[in-house]
C-alpha positions, 0 to 999 in steps of 0.5 A: 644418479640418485632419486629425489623424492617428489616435490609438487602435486600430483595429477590426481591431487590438482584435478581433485582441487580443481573439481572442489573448486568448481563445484564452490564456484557452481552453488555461489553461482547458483545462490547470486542467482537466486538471490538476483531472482528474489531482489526482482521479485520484491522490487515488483511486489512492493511497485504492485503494492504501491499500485494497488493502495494508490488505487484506493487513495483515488477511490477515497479521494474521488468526488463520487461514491462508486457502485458496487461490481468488479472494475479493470484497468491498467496503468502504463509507464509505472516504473518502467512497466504496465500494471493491470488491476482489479477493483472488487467492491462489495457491500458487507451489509453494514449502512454507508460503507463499502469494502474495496479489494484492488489486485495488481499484476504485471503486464509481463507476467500474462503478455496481454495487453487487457486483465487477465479473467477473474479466475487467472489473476494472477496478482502479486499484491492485493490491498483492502479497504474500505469506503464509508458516507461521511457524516458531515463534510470536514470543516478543517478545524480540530475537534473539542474532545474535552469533557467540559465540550461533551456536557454541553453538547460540542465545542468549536468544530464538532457541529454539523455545517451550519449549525453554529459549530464552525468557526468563521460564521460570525457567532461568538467562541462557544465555552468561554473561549475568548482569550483561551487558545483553542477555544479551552472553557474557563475554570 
């Protein structure tokens, strides 16, 4: 009989191949999970974003001025969840404006159903504005900017309400404005 030589892998050369190939498989296990884990958490922060900027849209919206203090609430059903936030308003020292804070968390992160304390809010997204005393109500009508409107102290829809200013009060357009669009003087 005559030897052949060997033709295959040996033992050692097939574990070897299989111990690289599951340690490949381990790390992009590990990276598929992590990056699972990272898609989770921006999905919760831009909601808790959402969250905290509607919050303020309300504040500005709202027909009342809010006082100064912390204020808590929730909001249930958002996105398959519960948001808790926290409102802060202060007063920067400047007349008729208001700085508002709003932190958000998710109710899942504390398991209770009331805000955590203000020292464990643990918030995932925190939005900043501020509130101010209008001058006078809008009246709807674009303002005259132009230099020829500054000289002769406004145009249509820069007075105060009832001051002449606003279109629809049975005055005369001001500035040469009849027959020109928007009210633009006569050269």
């Amino acid at each position: 009989m005559t030897d052949r030589p060997a033709r295959g892998f040996t033992l050692i050369e097939v574990l070897i191949a299989l111990l690289v190939i599951a340690l490949g498989v381990g790390a992009l296990l590990s990276t598929l999970t992590s990056s699972a884990d990272t898609v989770a958490r921006l999905r919760d922060k831009s909601l808790a974003e959402w969250v905290a900027l509607n919050r303020l849209s309300e504040l500005r919206l709202s027909n009342s001025r809010p006082g100064v203090g912390v204020t808590t609430g929730t909001l249930d059903d958002f996105a398959d969840g519960r948001w808790g936030w926290k409102q802060t308003i202060t007063d920067p020292g400047i007349a008729g404006i208001l700085r508002v804070d709003v932190q958000v968390m998710h109710r899942a992160v504390t398991g209770t159903s009331e805000p955590a304390a203000q020292d464990e809010f643990p918030a995932l997204a925190t939005a900043y504005g501020f509130l101010g005393a209008a001058v006078a109500p809008a009246t709807g009508v674009d303002p005259d900017w132009s230099l020829a409107a500054a000289g002769t102290g406004g145009g249509p829809g820069t007075g105060a309400p009832g001051s002449g200013g606003a279109p629809g009060n049975g005055d005369a357009p001001r500035n040469g404005g009849g027959g020109n669009p928007g009210g633009a003087p006569n050269p």
